[in-house]
C-alpha positions as CSV (number, residue, x, y, z in Angstrom):
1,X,144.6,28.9,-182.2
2,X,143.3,25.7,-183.4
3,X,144.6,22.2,-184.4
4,X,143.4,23.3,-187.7
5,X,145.1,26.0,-188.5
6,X,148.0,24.9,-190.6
7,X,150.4,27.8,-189.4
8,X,149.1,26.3,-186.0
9,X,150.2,22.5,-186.7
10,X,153.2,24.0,-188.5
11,X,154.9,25.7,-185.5
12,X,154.5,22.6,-183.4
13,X,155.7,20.7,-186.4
14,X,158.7,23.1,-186.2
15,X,159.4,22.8,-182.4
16,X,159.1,19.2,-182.4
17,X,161.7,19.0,-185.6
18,X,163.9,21.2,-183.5
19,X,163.8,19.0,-180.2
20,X,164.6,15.8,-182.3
21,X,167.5,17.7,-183.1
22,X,168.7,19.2,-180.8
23,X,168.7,15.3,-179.4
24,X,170.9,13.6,-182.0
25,X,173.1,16.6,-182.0
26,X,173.6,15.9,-178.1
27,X,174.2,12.0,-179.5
28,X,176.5,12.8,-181.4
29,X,178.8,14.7,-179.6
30,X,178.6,12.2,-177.1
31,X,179.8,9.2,-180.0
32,X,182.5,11.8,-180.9
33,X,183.2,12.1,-177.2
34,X,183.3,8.5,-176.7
35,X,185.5,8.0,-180.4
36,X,188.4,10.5,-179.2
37,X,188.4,8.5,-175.4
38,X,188.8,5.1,-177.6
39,X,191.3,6.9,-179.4
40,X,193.4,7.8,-176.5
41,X,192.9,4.3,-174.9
42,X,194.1,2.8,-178.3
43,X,197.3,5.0,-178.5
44,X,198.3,4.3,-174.1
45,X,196.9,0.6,-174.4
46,X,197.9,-1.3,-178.0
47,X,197.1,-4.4,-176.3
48,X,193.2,-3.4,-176.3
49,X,193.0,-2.6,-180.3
50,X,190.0,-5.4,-180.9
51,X,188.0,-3.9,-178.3
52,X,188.7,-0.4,-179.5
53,X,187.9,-1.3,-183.6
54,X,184.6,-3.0,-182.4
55,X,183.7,0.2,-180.8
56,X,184.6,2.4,-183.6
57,X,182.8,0.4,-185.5
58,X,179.2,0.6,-183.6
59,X,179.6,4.2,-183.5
60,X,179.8,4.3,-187.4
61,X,176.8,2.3,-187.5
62,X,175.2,4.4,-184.9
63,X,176.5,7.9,-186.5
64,X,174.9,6.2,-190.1
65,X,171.2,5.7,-188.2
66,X,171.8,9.6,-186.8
67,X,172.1,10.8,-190.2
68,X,169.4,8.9,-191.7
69,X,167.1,9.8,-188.5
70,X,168.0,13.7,-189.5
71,X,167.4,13.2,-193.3
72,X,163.8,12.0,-192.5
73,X,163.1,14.5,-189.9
74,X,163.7,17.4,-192.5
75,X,162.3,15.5,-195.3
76,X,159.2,15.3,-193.3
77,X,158.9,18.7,-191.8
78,X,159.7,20.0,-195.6
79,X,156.5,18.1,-197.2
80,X,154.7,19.5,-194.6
81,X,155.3,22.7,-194.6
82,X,154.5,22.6,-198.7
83,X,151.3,20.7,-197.8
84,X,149.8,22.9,-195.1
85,X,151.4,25.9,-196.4
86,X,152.8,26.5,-200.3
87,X,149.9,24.3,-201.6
88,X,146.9,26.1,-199.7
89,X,147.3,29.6,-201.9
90,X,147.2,27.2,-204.9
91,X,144.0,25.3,-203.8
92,X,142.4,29.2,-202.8
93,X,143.3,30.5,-206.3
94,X,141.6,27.3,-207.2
95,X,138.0,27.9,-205.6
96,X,138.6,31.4,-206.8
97,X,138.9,30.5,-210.1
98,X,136.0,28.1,-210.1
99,X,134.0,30.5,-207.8
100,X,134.7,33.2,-210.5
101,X,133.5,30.6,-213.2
102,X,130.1,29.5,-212.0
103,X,128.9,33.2,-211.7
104,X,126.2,34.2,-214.6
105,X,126.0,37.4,-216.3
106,X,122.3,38.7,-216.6
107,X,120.7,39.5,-219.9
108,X,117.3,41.2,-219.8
109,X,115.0,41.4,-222.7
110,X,112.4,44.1,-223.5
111,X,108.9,42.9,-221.9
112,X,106.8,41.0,-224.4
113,X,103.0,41.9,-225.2
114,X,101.8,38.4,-226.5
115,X,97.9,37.1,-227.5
116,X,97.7,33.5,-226.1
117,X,95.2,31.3,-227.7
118,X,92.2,30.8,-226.1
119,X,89.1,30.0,-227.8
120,X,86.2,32.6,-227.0
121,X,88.1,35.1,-225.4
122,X,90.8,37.7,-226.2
123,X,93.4,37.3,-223.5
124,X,97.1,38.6,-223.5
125,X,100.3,38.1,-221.7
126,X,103.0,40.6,-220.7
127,X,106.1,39.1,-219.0
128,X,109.3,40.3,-218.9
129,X,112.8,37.3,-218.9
130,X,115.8,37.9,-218.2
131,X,118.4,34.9,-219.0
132,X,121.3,34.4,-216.1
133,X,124.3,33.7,-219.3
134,X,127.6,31.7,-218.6
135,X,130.1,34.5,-219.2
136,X,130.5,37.9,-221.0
137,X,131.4,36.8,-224.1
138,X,128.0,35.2,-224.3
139,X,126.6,38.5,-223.3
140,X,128.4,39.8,-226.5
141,X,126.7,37.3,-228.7
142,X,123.3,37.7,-227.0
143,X,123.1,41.1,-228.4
144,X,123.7,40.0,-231.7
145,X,121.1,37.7,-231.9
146,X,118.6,39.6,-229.8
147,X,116.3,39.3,-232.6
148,X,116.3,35.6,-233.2
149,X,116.0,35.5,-228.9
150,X,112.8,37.8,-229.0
151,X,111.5,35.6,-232.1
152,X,111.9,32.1,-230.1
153,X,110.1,33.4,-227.1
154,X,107.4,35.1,-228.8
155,X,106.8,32.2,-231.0
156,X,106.4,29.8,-227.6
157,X,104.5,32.1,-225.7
158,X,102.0,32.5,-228.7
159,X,101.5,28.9,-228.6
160,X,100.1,28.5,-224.9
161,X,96.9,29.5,-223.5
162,X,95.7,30.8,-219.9
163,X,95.3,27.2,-218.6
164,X,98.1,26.6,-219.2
165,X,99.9,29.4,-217.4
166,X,97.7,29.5,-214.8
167,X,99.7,27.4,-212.5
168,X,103.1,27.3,-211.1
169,X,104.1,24.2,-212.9
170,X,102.6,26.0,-216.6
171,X,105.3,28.4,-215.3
172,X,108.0,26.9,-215.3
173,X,107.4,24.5,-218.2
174,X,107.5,28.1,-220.0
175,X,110.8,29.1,-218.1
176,X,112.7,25.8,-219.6
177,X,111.3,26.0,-222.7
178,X,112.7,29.4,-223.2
179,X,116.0,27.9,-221.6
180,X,116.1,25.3,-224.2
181,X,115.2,27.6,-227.3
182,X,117.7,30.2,-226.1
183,X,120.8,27.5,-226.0
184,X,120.0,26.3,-229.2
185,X,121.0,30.1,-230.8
186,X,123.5,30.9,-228.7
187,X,125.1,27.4,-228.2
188,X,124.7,24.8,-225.8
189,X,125.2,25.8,-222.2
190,X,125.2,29.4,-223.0
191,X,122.0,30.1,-220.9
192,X,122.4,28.7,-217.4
193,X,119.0,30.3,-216.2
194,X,116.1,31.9,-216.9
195,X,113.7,34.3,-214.8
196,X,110.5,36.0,-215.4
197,X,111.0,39.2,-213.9
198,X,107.2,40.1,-214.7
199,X,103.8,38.0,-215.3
200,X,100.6,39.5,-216.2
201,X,97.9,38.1,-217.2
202,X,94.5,39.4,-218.7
């Protein structure tokens, strides 16, 4: 067990609650106690009545703080126990929920075959992307417009040469290209990311 377990904290919460009563109940019975013996002395000894009203009277004020000291007690223990306990499901469903949120849905496209432009000499690309989407129902639209998808890459990858491939940097100027191209047809933040599952060259 550890201080930060909240079923921990709450048990001790619960035995300390129970000590602090079990106090001002043992004060209280002695006020009643002492009440009923100033009753008795008031009934075999008129002559004493001051003394005995003052005394009925600090044991009304004292009876009053009781009270008060036993409202706050339970008050207390009762926001605690929905703090470390009732509220935690709700703050797990929570990080669920937003757990469940932030995972993609991947989309692959059929490989591309694409000339790139470099003067003097035929060269070609094959790569394969796949786009990481933000939920299923983007998935859904994706398919529709798989022909305006495989239209914006080709038209980009047509449009580079070797160079400019070559390097890691080339690479992923291509990736966020294709990242900004494919959130402009299926709307903005549709495509969280994209990955180039195969790169050749020749």
């Amino acid at each position: 067990m550890s201080w930060h377990d909240p079923c921990f904290l709450l048990s001790w919460i619960h035995i300390l609650i129970h000590v602090h009563l079990s106090r001002i109940v043992r004060d209280i019975s002695r006020t009643c106690g002492k009440g009923d013996h100033m009753a008795k002395e008031k009934k075999e000894k008129p002559e004493e009545e001051p003394e005995a009203e003052e005394g009925k009277k600090k044991g009304s004020k004292k009876m009053l703080f009781i009270i008060i000291a036993v409202a706050i007690l339970l008050i207390g223990g009762g926001a605690t126990t929905y703090f470390l306990v009732l509220s935690k499901p709700k703050e797990e469903k929570t990080e669920k929920k937003e757990a469940k949120q932030e995972e993609g849905v991947n989309f692959a496209l059929d490989p591309f075959v694409v000339n790139l432009t470099d003067q003097g000499a035929n060269k070609f690309l094959k790569i394969s992307v796949q786009l990481e989407l933000a939920s299923n129902a983007v998935q859904e639209k994706a398919k529709a417009k798989i022909p305006q998808l495989r239209d914006a890459v080709i038209s980009l990858l047509t449009s580079k040469s070797s160079d400019s491939l070559m390097t890691p940097e080339g690479k992923l100027q291509v990736k966020d290209e294709i990242n900004v191209r494919a959130n402009q047809i299926l709307g903005p933040n549709s495509v969280k990311n994209v990955y180039l599952t195969d790169f050749v060259m020749q």
